[in-house]
Gaussian input, Z-matrix of N, CA and C with variables (Angstrom, degrees):
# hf/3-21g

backbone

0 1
 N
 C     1     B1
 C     2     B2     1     A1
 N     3     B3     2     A2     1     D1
 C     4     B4     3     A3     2     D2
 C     5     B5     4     A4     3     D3
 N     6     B6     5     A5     4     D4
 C     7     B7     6     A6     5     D5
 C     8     B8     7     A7     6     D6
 N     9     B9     8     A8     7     D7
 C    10    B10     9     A9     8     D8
 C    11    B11    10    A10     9     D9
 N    12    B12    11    A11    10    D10
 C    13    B13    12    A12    11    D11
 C    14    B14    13    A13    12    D12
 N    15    B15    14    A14    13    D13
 C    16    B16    15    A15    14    D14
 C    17    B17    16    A16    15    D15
 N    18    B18    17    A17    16    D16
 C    19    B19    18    A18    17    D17
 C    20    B20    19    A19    18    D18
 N    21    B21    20    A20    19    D19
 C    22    B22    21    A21    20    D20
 C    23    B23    22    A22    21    D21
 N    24    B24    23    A23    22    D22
 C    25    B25    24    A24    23    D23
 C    26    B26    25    A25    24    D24
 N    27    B27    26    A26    25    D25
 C    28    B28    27    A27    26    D26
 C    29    B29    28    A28    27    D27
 N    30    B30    29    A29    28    D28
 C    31    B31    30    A30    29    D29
 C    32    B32    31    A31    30    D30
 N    33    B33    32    A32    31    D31
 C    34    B34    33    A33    32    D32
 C    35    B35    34    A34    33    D33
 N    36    B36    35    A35    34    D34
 C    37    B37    36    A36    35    D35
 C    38    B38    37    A37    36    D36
 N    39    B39    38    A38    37    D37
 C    40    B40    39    A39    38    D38
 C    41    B41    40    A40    39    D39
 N    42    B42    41    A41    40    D40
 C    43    B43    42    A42    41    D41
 C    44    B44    43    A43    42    D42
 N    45    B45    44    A44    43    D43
 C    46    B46    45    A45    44    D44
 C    47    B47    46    A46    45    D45
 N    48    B48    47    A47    46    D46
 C    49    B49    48    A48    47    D47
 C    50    B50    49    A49    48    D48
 N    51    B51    50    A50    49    D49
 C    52    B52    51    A51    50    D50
 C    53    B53    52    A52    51    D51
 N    54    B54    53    A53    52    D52
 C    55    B55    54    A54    53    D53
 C    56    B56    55    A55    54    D54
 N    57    B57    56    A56    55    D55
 C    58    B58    57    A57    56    D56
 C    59    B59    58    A58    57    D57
 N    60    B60    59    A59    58    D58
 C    61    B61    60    A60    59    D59
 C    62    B62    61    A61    60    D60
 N    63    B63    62    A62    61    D61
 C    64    B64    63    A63    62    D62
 C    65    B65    64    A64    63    D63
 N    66    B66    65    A65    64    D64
 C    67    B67    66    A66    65    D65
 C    68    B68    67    A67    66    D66
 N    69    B69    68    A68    67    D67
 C    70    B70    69    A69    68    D68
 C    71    B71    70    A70    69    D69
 N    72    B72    71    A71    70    D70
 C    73    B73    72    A72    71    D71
 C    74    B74    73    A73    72    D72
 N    75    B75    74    A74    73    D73
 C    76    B76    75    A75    74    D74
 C    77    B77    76    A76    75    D75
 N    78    B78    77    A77    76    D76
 C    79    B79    78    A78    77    D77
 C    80    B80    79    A79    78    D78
 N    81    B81    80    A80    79    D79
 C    82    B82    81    A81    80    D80
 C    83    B83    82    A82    81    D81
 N    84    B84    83    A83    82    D82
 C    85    B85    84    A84    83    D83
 C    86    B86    85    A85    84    D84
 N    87    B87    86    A86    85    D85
 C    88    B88    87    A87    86    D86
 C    89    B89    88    A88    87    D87
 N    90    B90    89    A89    88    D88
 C    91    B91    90    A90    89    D89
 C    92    B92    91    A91    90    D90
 N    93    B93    92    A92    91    D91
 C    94    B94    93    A93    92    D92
 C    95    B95    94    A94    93    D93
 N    96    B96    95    A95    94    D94
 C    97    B97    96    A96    95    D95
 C    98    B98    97    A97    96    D96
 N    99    B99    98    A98    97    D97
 C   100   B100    99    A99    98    D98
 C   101   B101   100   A100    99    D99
 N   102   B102   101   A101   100   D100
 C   103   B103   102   A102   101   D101
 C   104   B104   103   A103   102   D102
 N   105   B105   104   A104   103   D103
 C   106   B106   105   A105   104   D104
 C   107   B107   106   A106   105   D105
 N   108   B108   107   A107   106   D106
 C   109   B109   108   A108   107   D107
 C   110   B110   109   A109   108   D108
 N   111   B111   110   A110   109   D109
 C   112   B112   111   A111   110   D110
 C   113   B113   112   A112   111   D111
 N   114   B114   113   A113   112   D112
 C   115   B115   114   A114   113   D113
 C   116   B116   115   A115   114   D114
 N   117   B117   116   A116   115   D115
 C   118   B118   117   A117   116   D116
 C   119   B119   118   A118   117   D117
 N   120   B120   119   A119   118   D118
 C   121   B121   120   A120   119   D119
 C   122   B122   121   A121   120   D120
 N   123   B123   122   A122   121   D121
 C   124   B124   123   A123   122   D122
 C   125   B125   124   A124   123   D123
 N   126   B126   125   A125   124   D124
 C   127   B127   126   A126   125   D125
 C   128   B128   127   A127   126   D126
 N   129   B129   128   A128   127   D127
 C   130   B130   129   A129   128   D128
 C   131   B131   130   A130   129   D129
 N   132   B132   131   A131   130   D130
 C   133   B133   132   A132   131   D131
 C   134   B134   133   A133   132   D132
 N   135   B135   134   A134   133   D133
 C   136   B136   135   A135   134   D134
 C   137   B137   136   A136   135   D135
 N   138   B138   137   A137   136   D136
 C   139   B139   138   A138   137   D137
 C   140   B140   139   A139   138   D138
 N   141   B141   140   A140   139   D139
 C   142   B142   141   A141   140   D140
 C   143   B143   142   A142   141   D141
 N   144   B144   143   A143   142   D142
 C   145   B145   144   A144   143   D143
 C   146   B146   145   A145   144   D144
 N   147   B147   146   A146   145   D145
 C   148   B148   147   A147   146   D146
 C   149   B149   148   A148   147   D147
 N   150   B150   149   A149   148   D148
 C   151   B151   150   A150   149   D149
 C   152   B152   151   A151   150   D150
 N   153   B153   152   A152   151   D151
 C   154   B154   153   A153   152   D152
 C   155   B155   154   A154   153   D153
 N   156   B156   155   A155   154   D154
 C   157   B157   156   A156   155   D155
 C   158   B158   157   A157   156   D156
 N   159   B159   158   A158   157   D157
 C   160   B160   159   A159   158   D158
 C   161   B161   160   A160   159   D159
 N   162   B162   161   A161   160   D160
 C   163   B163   162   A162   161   D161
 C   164   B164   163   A163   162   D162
 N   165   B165   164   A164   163   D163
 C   166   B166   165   A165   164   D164
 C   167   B167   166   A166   165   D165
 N   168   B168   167   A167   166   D166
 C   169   B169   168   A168   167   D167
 C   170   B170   169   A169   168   D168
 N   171   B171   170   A170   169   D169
 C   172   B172   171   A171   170   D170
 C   173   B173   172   A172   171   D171
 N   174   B174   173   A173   172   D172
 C   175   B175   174   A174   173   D173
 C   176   B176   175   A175   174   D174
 N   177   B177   176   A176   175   D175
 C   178   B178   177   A177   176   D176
 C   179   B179   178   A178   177   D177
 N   180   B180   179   A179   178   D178
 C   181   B181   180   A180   179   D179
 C   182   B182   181   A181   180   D180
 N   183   B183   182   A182   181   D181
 C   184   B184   183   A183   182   D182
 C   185   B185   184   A184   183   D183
 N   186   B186   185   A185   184   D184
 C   187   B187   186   A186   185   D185
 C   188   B188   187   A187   186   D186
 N   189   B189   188   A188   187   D187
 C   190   B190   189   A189   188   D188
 C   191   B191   190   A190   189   D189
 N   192   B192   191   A191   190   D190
 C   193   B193   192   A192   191   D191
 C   194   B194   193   A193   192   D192
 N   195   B195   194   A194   193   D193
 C   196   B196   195   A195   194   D194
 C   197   B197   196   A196   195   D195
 N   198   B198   197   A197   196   D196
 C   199   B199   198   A198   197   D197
 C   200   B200   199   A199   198   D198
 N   201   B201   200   A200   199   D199
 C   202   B202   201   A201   200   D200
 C   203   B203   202   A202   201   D201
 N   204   B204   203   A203   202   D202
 C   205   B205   204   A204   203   D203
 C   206   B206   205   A205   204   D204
 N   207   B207   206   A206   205   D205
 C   208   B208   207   A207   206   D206
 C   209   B209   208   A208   207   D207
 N   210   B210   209   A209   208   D208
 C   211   B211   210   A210   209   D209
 C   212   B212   211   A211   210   D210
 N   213   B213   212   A212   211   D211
 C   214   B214   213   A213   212   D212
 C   215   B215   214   A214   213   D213
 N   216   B216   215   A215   214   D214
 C   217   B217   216   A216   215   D215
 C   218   B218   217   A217   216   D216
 N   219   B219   218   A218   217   D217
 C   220   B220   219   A219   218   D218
 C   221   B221   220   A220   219   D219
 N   222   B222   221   A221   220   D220
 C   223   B223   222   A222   221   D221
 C   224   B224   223   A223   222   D222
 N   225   B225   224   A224   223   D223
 C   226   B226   225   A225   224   D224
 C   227   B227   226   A226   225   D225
 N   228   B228   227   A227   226   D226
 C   229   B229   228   A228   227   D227
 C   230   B230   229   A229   228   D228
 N   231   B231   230   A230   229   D229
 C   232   B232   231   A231   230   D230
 C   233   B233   232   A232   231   D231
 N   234   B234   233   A233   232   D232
 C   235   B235   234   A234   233   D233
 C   236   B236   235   A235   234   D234
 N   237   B237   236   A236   235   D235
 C   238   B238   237   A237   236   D236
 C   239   B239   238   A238   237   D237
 N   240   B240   239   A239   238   D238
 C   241   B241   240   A240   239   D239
 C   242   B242   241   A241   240   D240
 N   243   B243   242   A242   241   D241
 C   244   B244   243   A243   242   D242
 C   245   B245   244   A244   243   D243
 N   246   B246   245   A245   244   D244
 C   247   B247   246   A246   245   D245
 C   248   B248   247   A247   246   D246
 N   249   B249   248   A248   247   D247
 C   250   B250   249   A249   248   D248
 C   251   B251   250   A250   249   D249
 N   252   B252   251   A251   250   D250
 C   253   B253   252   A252   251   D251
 C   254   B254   253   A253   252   D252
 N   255   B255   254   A254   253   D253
 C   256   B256   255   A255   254   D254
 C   257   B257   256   A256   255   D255
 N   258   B258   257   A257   256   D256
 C   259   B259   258   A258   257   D257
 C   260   B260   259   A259   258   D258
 N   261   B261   260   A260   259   D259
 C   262   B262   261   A261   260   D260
 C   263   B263   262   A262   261   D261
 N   264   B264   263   A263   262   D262
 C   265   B265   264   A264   263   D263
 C   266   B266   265   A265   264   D264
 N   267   B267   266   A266   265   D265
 C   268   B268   267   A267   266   D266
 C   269   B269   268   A268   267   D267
 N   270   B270   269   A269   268   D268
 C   271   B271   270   A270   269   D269
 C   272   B272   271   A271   270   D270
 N   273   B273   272   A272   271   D271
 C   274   B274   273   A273   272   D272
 C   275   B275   274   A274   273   D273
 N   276   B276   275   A275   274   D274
 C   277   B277   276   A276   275   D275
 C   278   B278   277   A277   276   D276
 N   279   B279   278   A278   277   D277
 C   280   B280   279   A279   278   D278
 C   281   B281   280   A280   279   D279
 N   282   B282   281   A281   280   D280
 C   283   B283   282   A282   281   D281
 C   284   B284   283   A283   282   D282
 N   285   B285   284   A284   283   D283
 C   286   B286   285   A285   284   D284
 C   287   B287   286   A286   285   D285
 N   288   B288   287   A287   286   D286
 C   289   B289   288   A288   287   D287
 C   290   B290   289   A289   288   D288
 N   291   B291   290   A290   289   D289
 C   292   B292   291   A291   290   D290
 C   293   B293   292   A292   291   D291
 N   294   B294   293   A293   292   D292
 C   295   B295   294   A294   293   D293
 C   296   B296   295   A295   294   D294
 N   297   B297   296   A296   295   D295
 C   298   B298   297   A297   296   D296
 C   299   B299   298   A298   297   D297
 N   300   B300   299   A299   298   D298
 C   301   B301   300   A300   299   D299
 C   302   B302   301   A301   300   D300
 N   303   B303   302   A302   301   D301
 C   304   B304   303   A303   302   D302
 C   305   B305   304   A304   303   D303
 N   306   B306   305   A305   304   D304
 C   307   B307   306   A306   305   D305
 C   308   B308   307   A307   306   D306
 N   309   B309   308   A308   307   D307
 C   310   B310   309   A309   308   D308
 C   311   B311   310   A310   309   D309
 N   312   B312   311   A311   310   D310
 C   313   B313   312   A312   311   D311
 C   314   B314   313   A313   312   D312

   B1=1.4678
   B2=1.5305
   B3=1.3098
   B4=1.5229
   B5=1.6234
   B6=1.6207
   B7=1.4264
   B8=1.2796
   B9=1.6460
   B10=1.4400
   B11=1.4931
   B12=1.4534
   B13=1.2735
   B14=1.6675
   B15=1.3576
   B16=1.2415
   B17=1.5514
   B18=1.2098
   B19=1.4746
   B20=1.6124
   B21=1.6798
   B22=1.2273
   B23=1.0887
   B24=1.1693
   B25=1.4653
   B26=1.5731
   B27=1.6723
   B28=1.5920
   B29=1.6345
   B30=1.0480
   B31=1.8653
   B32=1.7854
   B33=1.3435
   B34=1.8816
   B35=1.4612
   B36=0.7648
   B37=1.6623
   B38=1.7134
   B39=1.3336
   B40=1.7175
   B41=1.4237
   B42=1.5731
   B43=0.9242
   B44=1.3821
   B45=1.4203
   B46=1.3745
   B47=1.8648
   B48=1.0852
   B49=1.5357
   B50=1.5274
   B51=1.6911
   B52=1.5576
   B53=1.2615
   B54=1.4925
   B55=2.1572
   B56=1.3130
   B57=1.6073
   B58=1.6966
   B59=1.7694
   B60=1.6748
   B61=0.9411
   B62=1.8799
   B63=0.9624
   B64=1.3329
   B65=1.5238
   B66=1.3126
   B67=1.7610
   B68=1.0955
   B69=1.4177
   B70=1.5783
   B71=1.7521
   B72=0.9103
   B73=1.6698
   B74=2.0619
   B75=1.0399
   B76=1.9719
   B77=1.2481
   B78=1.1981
   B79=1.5076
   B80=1.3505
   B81=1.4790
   B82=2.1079
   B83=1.2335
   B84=1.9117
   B85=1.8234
   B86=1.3501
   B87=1.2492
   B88=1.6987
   B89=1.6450
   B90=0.9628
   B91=1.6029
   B92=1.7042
   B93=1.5985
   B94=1.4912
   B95=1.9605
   B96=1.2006
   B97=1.9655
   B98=1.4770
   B99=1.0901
   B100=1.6763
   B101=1.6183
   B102=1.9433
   B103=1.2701
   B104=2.3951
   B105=1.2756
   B106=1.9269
   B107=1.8768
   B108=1.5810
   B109=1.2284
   B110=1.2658
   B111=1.4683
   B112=1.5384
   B113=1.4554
   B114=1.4877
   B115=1.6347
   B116=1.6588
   B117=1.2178
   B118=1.5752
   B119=2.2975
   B120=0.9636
   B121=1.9862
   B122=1.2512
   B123=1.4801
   B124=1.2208
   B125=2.1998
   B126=1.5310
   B127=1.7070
   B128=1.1593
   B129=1.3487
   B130=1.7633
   B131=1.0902
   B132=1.1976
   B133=1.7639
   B134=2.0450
   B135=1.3172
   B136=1.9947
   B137=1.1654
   B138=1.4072
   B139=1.5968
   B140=1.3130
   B141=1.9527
   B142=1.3130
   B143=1.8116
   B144=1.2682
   B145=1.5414
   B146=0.8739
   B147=1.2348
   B148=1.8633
   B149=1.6362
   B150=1.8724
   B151=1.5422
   B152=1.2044
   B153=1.2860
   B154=1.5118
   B155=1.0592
   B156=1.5726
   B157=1.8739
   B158=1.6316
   B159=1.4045
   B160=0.9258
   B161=2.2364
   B162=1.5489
   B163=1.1408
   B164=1.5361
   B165=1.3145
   B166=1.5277
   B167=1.5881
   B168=1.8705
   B169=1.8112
   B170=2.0166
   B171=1.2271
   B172=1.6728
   B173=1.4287
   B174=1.6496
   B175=2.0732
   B176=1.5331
   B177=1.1536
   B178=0.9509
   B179=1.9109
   B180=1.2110
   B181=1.2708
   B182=1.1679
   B183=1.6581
   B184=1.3578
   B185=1.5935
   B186=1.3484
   B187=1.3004
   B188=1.9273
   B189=1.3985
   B190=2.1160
   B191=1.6502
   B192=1.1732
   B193=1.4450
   B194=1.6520
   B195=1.6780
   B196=1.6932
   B197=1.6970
   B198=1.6778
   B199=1.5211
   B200=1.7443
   B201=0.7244
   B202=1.4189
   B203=1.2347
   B204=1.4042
   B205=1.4231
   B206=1.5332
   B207=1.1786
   B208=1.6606
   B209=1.5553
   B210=1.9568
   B211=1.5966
   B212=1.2553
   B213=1.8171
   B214=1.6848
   B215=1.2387
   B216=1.5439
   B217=1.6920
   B218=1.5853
   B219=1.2048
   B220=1.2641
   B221=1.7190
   B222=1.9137
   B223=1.3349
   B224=2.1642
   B225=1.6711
   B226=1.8693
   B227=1.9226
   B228=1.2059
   B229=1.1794
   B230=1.4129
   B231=1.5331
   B232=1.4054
   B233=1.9067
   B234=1.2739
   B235=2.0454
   B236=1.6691
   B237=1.1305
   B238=1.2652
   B239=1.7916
   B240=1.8280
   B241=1.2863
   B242=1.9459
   B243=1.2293
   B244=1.1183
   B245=1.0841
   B246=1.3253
   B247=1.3802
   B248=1.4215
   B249=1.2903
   B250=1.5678
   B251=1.6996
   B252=1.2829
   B253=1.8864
   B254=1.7866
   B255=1.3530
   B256=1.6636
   B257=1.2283
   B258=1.1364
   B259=1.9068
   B260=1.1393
   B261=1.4981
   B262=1.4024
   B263=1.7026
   B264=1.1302
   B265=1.7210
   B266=1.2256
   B267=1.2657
   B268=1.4648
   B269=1.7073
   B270=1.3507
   B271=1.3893
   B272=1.5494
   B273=1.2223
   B274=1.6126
   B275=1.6219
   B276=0.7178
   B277=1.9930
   B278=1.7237
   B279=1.0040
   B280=1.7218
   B281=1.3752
   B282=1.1832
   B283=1.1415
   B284=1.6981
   B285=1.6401
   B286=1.9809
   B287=1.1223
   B288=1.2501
   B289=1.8354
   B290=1.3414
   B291=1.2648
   B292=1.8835
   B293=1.0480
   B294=1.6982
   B295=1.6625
   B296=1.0647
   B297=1.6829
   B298=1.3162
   B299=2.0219
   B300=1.2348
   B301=1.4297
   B302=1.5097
   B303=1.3603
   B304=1.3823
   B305=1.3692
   B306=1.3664
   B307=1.0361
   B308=1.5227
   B309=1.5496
   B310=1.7259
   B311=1.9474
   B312=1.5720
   B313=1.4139
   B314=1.6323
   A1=110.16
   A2=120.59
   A3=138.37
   A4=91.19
   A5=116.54
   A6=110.60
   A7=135.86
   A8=112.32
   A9=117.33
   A10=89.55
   A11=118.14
   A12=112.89
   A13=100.26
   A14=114.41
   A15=123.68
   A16=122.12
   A17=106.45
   A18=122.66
   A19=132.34
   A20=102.21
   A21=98.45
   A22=153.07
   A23=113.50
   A24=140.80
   A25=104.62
   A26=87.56
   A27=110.81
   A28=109.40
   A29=94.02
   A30=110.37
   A31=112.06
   A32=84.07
   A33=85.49
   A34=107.03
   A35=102.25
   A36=132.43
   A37=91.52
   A38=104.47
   A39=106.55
   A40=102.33
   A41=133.80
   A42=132.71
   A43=116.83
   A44=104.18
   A45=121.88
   A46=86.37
   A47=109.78
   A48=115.11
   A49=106.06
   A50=109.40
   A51=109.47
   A52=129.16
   A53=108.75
   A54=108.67
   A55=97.76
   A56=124.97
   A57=106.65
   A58=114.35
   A59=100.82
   A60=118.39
   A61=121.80
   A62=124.23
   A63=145.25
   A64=108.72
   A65=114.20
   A66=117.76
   A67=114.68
   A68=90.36
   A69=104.97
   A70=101.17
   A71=103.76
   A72=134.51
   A73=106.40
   A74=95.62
   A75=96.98
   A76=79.32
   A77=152.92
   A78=134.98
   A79=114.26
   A80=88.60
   A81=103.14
   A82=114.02
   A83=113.76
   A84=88.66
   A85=141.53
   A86=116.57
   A87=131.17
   A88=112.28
   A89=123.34
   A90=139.28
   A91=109.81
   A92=121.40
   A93=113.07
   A94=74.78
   A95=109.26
   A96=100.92
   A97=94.92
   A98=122.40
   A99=135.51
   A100=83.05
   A101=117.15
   A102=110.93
   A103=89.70
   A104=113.89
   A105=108.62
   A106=97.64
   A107=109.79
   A108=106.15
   A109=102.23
   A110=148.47
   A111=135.41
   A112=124.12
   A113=88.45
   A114=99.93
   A115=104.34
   A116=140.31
   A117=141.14
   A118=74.23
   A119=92.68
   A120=82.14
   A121=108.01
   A122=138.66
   A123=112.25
   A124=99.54
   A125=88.14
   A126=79.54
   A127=127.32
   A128=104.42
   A129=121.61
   A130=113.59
   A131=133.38
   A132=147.84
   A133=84.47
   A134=102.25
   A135=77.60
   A136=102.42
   A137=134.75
   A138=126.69
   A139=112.98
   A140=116.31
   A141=130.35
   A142=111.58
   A143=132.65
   A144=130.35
   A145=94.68
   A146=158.06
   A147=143.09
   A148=87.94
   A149=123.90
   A150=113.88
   A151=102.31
   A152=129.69
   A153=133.37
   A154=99.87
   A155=108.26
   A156=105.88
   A157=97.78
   A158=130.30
   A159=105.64
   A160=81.96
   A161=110.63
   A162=90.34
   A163=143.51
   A164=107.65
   A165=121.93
   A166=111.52
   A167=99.89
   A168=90.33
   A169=91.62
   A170=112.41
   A171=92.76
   A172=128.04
   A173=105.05
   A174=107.45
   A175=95.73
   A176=141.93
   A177=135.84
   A178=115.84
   A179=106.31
   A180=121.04
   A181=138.07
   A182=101.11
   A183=125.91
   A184=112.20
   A185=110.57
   A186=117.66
   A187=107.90
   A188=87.03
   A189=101.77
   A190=106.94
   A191=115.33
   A192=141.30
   A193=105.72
   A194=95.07
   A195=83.01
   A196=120.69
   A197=106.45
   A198=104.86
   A199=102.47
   A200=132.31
   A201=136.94
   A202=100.12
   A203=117.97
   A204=140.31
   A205=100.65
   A206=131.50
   A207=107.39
   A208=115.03
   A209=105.33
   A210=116.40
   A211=135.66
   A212=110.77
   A213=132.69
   A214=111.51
   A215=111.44
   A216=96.04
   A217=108.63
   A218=111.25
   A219=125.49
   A220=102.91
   A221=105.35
   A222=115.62
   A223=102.35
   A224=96.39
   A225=101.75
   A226=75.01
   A227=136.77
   A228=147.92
   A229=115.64
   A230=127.13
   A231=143.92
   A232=81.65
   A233=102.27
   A234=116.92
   A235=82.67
   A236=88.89
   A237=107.71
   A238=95.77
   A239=117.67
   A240=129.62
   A241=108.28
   A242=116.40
   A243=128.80
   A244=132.09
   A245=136.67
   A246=158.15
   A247=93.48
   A248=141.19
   A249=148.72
   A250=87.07
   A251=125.63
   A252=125.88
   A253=95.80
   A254=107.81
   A255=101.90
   A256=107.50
   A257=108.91
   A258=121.80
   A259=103.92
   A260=129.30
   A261=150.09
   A262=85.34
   A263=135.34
   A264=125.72
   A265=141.78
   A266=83.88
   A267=101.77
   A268=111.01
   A269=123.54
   A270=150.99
   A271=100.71
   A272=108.37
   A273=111.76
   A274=112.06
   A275=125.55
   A276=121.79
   A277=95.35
   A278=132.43
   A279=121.87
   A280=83.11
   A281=146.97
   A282=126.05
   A283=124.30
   A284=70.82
   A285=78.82
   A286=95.40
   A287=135.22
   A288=130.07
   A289=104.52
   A290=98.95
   A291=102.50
   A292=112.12
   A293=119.58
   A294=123.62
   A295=118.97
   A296=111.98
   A297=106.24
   A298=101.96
   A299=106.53
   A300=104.52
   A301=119.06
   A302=111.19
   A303=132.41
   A304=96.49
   A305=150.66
   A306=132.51
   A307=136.98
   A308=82.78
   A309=108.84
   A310=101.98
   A311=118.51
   A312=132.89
   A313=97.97
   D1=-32.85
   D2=-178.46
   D3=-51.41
   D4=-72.53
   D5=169.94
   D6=-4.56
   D7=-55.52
   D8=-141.02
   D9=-103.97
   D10=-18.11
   D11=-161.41
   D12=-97.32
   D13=-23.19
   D14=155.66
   D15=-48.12
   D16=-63.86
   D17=162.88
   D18=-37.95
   D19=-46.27
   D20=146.42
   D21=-94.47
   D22=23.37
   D23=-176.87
   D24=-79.63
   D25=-70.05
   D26=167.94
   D27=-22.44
   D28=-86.16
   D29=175.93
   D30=-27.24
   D31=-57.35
   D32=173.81
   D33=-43.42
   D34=-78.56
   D35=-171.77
   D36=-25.13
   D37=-70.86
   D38=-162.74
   D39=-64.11
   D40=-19.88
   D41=-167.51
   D42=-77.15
   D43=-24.75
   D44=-147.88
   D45=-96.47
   D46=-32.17
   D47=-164.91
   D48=-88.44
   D49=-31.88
   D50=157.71
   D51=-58.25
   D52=-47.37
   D53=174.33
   D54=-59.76
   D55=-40.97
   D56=-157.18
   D57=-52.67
   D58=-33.10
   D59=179.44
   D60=-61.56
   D61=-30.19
   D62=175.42
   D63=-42.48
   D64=150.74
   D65=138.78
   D66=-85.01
   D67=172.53
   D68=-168.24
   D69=-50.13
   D70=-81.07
   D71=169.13
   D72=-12.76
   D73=-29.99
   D74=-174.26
   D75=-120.66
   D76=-42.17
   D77=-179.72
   D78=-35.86
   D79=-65.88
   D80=177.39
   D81=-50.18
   D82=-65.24
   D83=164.29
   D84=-48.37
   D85=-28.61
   D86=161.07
   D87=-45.33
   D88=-65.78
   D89=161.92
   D90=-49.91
   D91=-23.48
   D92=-173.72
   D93=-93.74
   D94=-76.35
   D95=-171.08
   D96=-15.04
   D97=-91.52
   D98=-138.92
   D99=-37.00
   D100=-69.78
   D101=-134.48
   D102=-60.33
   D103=-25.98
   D104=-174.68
   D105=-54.13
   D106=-44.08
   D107=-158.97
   D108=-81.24
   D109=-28.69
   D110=121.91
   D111=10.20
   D112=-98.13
   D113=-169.35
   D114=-55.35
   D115=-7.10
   D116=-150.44
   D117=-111.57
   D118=-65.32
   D119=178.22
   D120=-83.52
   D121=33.38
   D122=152.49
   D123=-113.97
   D124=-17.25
   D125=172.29
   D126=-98.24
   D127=15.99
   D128=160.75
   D129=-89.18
   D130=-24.49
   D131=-164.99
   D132=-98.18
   D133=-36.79
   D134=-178.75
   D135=-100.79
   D136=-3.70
   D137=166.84
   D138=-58.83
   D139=-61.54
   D140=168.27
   D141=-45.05
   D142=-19.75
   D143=173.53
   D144=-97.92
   D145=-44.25
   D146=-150.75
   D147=-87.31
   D148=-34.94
   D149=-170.82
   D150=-54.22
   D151=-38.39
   D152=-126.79
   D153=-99.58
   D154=-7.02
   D155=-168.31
   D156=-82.60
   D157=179.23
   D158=-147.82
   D159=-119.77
   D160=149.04
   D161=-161.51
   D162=55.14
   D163=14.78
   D164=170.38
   D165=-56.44
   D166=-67.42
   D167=-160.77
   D168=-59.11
   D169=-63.26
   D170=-168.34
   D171=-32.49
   D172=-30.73
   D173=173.04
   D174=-73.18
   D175=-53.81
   D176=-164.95
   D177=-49.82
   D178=-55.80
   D179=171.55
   D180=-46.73
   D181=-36.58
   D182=164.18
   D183=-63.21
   D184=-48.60
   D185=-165.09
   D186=-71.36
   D187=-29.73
   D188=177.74
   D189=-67.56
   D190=-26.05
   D191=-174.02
   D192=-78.51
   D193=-61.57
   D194=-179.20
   D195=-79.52
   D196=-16.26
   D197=172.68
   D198=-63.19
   D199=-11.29
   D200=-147.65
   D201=-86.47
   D202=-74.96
   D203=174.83
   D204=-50.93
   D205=-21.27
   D206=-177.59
   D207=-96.45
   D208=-28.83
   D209=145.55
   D210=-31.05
   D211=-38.21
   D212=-178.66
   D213=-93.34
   D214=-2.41
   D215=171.27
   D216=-83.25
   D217=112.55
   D218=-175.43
   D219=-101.21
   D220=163.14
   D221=-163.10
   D222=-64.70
   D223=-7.67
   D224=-162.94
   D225=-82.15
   D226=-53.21
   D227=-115.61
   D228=-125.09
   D229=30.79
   D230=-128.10
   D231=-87.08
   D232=126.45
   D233=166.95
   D234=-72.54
   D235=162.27
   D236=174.01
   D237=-105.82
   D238=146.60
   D239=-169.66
   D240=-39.84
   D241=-44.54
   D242=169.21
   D243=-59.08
   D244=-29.14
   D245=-153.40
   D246=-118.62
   D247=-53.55
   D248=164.21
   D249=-53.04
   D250=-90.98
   D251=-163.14
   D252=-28.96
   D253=-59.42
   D254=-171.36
   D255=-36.50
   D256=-80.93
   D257=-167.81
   D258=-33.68
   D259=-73.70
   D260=-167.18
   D261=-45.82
   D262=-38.10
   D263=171.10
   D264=-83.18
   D265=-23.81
   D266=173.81
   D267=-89.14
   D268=-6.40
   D269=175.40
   D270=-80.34
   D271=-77.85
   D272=175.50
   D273=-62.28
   D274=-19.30
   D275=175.50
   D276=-78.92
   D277=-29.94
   D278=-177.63
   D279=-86.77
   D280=-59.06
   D281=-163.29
   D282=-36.50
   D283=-48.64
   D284=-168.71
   D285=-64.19
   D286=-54.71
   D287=-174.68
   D288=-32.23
   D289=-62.83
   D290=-179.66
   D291=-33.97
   D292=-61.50
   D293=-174.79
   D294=-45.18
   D295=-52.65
   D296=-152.25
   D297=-98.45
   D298=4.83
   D299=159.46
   D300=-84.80
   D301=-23.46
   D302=169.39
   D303=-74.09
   D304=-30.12
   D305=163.96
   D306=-68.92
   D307=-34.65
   D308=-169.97
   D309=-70.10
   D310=-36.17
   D311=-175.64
   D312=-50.65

């Protein structure tokens, strides 16, 4: 582990000595890369936790399924008030499962 943490040290280091070098102008894109390559490993780190939950992608799917159907009620195709309330509940009840398995992980 001593290695890796060495290793990234290193990296800092050269990294840090590469922006100094920069203009303003490639600095800022330098700083826009980093923050894409961020968010791209921090929503891999919550893809890999939401997989792991157990029955996630199937709640998930369900829930893409029931947003779906309440999107398709069109003005030709009117849900009736009840049939819209269902979904819209049965939408938020996977949610919470989601949460609180997301909690329980």
């Amino acid at each position: 582990m001593m290695a890796t943490e060495q290793k990234h040290s290193t990296y800092l280091s050269e990294a840090e000595s590469r922006l100094r070098q920069l203009s303003l102008e490639k600095l800022r894109l330098a700083v826009a890369f980093l923050a894409y390559l961020q968010e791209i490993e921090e929503n891999e780190v919550t893809e890999k936790v939401l997989l792991n939950i157990p029955d996630f992608a199937q709640s998930f799917r369900e829930i893409e399924q029931n947003e779906e159907k309440l999107e398709n009620t069109t003005s030709h195709q009117i849900a009736s008030d009840e049939e819209v309330l269902e979904t819209y509940l049965a939408v938020e009840k996977k949610w919470e499962e989601v949460f609180r398995r997301l909690a329980d992980s």
